[in-house]
Residue, then its C-alpha position, 0 to 999 in steps of 0.5 A: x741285632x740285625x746282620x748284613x750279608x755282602x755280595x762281591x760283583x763278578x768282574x769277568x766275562x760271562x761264557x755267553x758275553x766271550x762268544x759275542x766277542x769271539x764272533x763279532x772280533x771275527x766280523x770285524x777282521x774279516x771286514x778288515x782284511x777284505x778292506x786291506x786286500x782291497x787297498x792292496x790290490x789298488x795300490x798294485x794297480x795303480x803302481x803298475x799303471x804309474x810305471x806303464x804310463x812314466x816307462x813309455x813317457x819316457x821313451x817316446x820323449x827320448x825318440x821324439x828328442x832324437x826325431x827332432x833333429x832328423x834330416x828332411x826325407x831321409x825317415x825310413x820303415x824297414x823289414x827288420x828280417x829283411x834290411x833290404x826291405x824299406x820304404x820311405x816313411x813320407x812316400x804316400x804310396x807307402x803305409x808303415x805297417x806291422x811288416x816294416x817295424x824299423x824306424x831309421x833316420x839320419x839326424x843333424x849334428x845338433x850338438x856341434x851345432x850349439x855347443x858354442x856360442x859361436x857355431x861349429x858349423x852355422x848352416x850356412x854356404x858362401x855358394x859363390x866362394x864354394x865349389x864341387x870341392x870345398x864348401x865355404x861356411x863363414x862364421x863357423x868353428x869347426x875344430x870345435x864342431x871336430x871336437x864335439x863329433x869325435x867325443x860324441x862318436x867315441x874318436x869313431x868319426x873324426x871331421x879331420x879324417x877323410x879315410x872314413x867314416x866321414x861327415x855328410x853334409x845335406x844341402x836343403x833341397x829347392x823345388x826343381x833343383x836336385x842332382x844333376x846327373x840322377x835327378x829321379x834319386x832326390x833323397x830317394x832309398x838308394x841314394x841315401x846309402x841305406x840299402x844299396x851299395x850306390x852311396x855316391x849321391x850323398x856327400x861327405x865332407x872333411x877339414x883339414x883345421x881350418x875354420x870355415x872350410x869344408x873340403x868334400x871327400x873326392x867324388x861324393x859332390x859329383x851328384x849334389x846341387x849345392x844351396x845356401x843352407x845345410x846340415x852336417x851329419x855324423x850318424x843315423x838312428x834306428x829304433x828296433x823292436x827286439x825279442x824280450x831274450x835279446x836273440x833277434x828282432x820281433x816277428x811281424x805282430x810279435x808282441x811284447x819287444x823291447x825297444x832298441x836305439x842303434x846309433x853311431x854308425x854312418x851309412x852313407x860311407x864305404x868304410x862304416x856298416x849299415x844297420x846289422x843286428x850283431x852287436x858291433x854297432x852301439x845301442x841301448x834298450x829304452x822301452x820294455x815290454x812293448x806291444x805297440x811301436x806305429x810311425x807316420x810322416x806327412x809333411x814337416x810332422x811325424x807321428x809316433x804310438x807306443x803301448x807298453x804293459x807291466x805285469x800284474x799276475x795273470x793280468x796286464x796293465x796296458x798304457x799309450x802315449x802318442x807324440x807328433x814331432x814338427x821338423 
């Protein structure tokens, strides 16, 4: 008789073959983890680059959309530690540098303008019906022009008031045609109102609800050639670089600032404020972390440059955008 003898197989992991799995598992994951930390790095730097490149996007289309609409010759730099220090943005002999930060601007009603179909105000004067007193302007609607400036202006300015704040008006300039009694003072610093208390070479107007009859507040015409075209003005606007903390406006080079929009204010009147920094006058914070805000003018065409960063840890992510706005 011939006996058999059965072996059983070994189902498990020799102590050698659990070694070679331990190190190449540890190969492996550290492969893995140097990938994921890779990718994670990536998508931090590439989420920082979106929110810089969409945050100053954003806030140089909102300037631009203001811009568009400002009144020729009336763009200004100023040193925003000193008020009194401005300079025309389209004088040649003038460069906006780091010094002069402020961008100030006095913007046409565009909103009264096309809020209907028929015009609050079109633009347009009957010079033959008008005069150093009222100023005709056939085929507009000003009740609803009144209507849109006082919501706008938060029942500030009101074109039916002729106590103040009032309405500009600007008439278009025409080549040897300016004011009659200060003729050097064409849309010059101090004429507009914005640094000296001489407001009187900027007209103001009111109605007293008629719909094509402006009346100019007593004295403001005394100083203005009256054309065919105009445009009426509620405020001015003024971009501000401010300190990240909110205390003050950034220091010549100073860097990074929040933007700032100050509006709704009116200085080309005696009862308004100018551009002050104490929180009476209305603004909103549309740009943080700024490094860079450059302004130029030549001709109809501003240019604007902004740079903004966004934090990455011990790193910064910088982005650019450029815009030239076309009056």
């Amino acid at each position: 008789m011939i006996h058999t003898q059965k072996h059983k197989s070994s189902l498990g992991f020799t102590m050698i073959e659990l070694i070679f799995v331990i190190i190449i598992l540890g190969i492996v994951s550290s492969i893995g983890a140097s990938i994921i930390a890779k990718l994670y790095e990536n998508y931090i730097l590439q989420r920082a680059t979106h929110r810089a490149s969409l945050k100053t996007e954003l806030a140089v289309q909102q300037i631009a959309n203001y811009l568009s609409y400002r009144i020729p010759g009336t763009t200004l730099a100023k040193n925003p530690n000193t008020l009194t220090d401005v300079v025309l943005v389209t004088d040649t002999s003038n460069t906006t540098d780091k010094k002069h930060s402020v961008l100030e601007w006095i913007g046409s009603d565009n909103d009264g303008f096309t809020a209907k179909s028929k015009p609050g105000w079109n633009g347009f004067a009957d010079i033959s019906a008008s005069s150093q007193t009222i100023v005709k302007t056939p085929g507009s609607d000003l009740p609803t022009a009144r209507t849109v400036i006082n919501n706008l202006s938060n029942n500030t300015v009101d074109l039916n008031n002729n106590a103040g704040p009032n309405v500009a008006i600007f008439f278009r300039v025409i080549q040897d045609k300016r004011y009659t009694k200060n003729p050097d003072k064409d849309y010059a610093v101090s004429c507009m109102g914005l640094v000296t208390a001489d407001r009187s070479c900027i007209s103001t107007v009111y109605t007293t609800g008629a719909n094509e009859t402006l009346s100019f507040v007593a004295g403001s015409a005394t100083q203005k050639v009256l054309t065919e075209q105009y445009k009426l003005a509620w405020t001015a606007y003024a971009i501000v670089p401010f300190k990240t903390d909110g205390t003050a406006p950034c220091a010549e080079g100073e860097s990074p600032c929040d933007l700032r929009l100050y509006y709704n204010y009116q200085p080309w009147d005696a009862a308004s404020k100018r551009l002050i920094f104490d929180n009476t006058i209305p603004h909103a914070t549309i740009a943080n972390n700024v490094t860079t805000f450059k302004f130029a003018e030549l001709g109809s065409t501003l240019r604007i440059k902004l740079c903004a960063q966004e934090n990455i840890g011990d790193t910064n992510i910088s982005i650019c955008k450029e815009k030239a706005v076309i009056l």
